[in-house]
TORKOL-4160 file (C-alpha; in steps of 0.2 Angstrom, whole numbers, padded with zeros to 4 digits, m for minus):
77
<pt num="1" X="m0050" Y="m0055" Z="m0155"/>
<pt num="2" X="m0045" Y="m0059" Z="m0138"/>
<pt num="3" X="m0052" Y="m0072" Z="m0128"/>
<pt num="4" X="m0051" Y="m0065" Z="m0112"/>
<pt num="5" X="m0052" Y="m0045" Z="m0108"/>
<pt num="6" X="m0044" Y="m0033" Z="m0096"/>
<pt num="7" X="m0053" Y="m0029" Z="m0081"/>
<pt num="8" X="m0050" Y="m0010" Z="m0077"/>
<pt num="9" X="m0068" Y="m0006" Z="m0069"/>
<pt num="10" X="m0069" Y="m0010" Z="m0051"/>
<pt num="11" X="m0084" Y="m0015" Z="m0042"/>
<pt num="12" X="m0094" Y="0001" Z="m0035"/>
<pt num="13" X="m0087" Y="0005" Z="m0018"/>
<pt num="14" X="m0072" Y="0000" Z="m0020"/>
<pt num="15" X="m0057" Y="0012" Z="m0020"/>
<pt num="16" X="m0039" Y="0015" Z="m0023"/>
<pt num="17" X="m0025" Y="0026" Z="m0020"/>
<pt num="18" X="m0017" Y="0031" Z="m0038"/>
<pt num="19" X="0003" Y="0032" Z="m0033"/>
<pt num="20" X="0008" Y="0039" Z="m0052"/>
<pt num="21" X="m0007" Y="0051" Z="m0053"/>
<pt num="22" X="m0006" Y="0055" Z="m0035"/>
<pt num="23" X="m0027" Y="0054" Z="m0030"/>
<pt num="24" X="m0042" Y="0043" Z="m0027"/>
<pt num="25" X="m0051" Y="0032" Z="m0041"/>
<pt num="26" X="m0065" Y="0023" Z="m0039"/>
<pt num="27" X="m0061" Y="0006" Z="m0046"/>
<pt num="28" X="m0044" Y="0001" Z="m0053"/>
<pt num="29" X="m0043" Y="0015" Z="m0067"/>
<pt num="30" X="m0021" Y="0011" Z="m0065"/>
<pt num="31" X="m0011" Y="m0005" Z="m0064"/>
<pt num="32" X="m0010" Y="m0015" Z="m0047"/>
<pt num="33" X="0009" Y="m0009" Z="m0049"/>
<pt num="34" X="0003" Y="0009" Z="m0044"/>
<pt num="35" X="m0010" Y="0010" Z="m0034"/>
<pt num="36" X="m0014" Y="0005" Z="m0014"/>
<pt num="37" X="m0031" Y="m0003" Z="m0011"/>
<pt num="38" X="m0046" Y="m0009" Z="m0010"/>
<pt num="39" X="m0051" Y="0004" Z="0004"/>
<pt num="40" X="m0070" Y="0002" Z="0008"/>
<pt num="41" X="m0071" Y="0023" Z="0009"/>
<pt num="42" X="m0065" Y="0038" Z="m0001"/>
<pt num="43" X="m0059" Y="0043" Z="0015"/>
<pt num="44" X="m0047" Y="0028" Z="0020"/>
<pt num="45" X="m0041" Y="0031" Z="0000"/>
<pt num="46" X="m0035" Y="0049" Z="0003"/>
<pt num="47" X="m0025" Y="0043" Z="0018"/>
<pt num="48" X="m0017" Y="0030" Z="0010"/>
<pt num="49" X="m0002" Y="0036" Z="0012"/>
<pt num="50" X="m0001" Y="0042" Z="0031"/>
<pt num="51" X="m0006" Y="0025" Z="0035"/>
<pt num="52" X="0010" Y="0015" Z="0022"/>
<pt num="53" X="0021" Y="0030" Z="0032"/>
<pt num="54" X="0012" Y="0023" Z="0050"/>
<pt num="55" X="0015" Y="0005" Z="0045"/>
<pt num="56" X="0032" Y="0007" Z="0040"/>
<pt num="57" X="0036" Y="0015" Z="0057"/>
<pt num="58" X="0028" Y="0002" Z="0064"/>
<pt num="59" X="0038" Y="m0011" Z="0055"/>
<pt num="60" X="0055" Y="m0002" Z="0057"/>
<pt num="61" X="0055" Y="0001" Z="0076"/>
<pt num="62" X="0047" Y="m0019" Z="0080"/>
<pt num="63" X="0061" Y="m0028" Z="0090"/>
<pt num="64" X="0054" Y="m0043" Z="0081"/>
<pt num="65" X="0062" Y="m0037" Z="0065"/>
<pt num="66" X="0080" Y="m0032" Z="0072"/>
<pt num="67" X="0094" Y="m0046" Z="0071"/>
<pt num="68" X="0105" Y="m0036" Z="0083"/>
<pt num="69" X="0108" Y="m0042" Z="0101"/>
<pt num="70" X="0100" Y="m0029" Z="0112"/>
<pt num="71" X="0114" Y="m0013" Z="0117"/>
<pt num="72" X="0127" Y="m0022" Z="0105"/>
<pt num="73" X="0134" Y="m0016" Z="0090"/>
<pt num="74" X="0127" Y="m0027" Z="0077"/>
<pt num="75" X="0145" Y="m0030" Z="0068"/>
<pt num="76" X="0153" Y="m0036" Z="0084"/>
<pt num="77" X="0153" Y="m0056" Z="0086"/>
């Protein structure tokens, strides 16, 4: 007998974005591995994905996150 059990059932009003399955669960049905959340809505669950893809953007265009001088080629020395 184990001495400690799995927790799959989340709390109520807490969901996730399933990124195997692909939809919305309420509570961790999946793994952490492959799922998004906690989102406090059903709605902010569905558009998991539009906000990774905004984020994303986000971090690829911050000049924060570039090494290259600016207008140089970034191989040049």
């Amino acid at each position: 007998m184990a001495l400690f059990k799995k927790r799959t059932v989340g709390k109520p009003g807490e969901w996730y974005y399933c990124l195997e399955h692909k939809k919305v669960e309420e509570g961790p049905d999946c793994p952490g591995k492959n799922r998004f959340g906690p989102y406090t809505s059903r709605e902010e669950a569905q558009h998991a994905m539009d906000t990774a893809r905004e984020r994303n953007l986000q971090w690829e265009t911050d000049p924060r996150w570039h090494d290259a001088p600016q207008g140089g080629n970034p191989d040049e020395d």
